[in-house]
N, C-alpha and C positions, 0 to 999 in steps of 0.2 A: 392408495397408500397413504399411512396417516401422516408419514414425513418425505416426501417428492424429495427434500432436497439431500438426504442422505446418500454420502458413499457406503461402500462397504464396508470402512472403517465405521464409520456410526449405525450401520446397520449391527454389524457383530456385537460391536460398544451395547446397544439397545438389544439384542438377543442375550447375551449373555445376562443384562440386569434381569432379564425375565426369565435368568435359569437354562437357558439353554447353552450347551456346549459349541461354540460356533467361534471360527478362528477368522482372522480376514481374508484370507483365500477362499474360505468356504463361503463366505457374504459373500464373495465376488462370484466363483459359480451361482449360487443361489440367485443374484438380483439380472444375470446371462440366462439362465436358463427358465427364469418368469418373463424376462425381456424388459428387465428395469432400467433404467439409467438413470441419475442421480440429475436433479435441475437446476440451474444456476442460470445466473443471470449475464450475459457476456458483456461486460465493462468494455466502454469506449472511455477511457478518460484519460487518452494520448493520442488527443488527434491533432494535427499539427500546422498550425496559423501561417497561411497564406502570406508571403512572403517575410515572415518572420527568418531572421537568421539561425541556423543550427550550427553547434558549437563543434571541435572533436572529443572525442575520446579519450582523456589524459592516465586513464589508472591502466593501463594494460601495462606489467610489466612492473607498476608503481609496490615499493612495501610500503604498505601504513603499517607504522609502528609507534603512533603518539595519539592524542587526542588534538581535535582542532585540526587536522592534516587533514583532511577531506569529511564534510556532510552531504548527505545525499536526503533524498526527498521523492517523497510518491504517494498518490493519490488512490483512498479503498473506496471501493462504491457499497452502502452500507444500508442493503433493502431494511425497510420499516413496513412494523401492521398494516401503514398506510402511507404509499410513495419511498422514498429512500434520501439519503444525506450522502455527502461525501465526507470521507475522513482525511486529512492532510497531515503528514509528520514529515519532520525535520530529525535526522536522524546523525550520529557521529559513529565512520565506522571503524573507528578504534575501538571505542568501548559500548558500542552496539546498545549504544544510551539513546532514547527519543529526549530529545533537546525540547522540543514546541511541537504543539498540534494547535488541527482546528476543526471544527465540523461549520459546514454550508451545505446549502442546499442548489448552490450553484457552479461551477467546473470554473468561473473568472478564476482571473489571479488573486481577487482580495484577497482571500482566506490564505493563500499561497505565501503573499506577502507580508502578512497580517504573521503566521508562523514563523518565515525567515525573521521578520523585524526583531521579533520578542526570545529569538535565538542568541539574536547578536547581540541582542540589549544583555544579557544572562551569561553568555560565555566568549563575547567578541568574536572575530573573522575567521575563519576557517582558510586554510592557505589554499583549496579548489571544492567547487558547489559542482557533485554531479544530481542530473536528473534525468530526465527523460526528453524528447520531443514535440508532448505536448503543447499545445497553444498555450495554456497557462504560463509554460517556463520557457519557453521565445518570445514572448510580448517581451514589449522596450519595457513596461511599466517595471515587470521583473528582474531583467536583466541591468537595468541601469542601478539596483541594492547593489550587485558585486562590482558593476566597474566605478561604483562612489569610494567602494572601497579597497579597491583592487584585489578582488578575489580573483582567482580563475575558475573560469565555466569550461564545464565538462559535462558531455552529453552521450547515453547509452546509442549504441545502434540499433535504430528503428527494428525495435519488436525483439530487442537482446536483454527478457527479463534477465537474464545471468550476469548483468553488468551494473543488475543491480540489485545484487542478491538478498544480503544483509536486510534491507528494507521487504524486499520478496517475503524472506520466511519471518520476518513480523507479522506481514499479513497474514500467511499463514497461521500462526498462532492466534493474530488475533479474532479471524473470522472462524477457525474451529472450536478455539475457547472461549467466546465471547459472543460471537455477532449471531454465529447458528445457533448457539441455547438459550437465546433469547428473540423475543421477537417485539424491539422496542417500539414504543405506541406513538414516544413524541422526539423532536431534537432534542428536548428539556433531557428526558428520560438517557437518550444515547450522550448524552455530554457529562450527565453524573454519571455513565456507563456501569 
């Protein structure tokens, strides 16, 4: 298959540019009844540091209704021609604005902290920083940015993308319209995106 990593969504998407009449339901029979399934790469980048502290949960319940009232933050794994990067955004989800990113090529906190800094430098403290579990976002290194500045930390339940949606369907938009119709050669390349 010339593209493995297609669902049936981009299968149809690419059947139809070639004329043919094909809906998403029909790619989904169609790639079932060849025995296709679409390949991806399963992302480990919330695995979570060995005696590092875990935070609660603070939005259940919570209305955001302002900006600066909660950022949230997560980590895309972003396959290249050759090997792959991580993508890191700081995100506000009031206005569902990406405040700071960063691309590495390593899962530490730098890049983590290197985005919150130049958040805070740009739009000051946010009144709670949720994330994930991550070793990145329980290192002291991290956690000691919000209590310099008395944020509050807020942390998803282990494997609850839903608790951090808002950032969820960025990736999604950004790996459908972005990361899969391209297949970037360098970090240079993926940084001018």
């Amino acid at each position: 298959m010339q593209w493995p990593f297609y669902g049936s969504r981009r299968l149809g998407e690419e059947l139809r540019q070639r004329g043919e009449r094909v809906n998403r339901k029909q790619g989904r029979r169609l790639m079932r009844q060849m025995g296709l399934r679409a390949m991806y790469p399963k992302s480990r980048t919330s695995q979570p540091g060995a005696g590092h502290k875990i935070y609660p949960y603070l939005l259940k319940g919570l209305i955001i209704d302002r900006p600066n009232q909660v950022w949230a933050r997560d980590i895309c794994y972003v396959p290249m021609a050759k090997g792959f990067m991580y993508l890191t955004v700081i995100m506000d989800w009031d206005s569902h604005r990406v405040l700071a990113w960063r691309v590495s090529n390593t899962l530490d906190a730098e890049a983590c902290i290197a985005a919150l800094e130049e958040a805070l430098m740009r739009y000051g403290p946010p009144e709670i920083f949720n994330t994930d579990q991550g070793a990145q976002y329980t290192s002291e290194a991290f956690t000691a940015v919000f209590r310099s500045q008395t944020i509050h930390i807020s942390m998803d339940g282990k494997g609850r993308w839903v608790d951090n949606v808002f950032v969820e369907r960025l990736w999604r938009s950004v790996k459908h319209e972005d990361i899969d119709l391209r297949a970037y050669e360098s970090p240079a390349a993926l940084r001018r995106g």
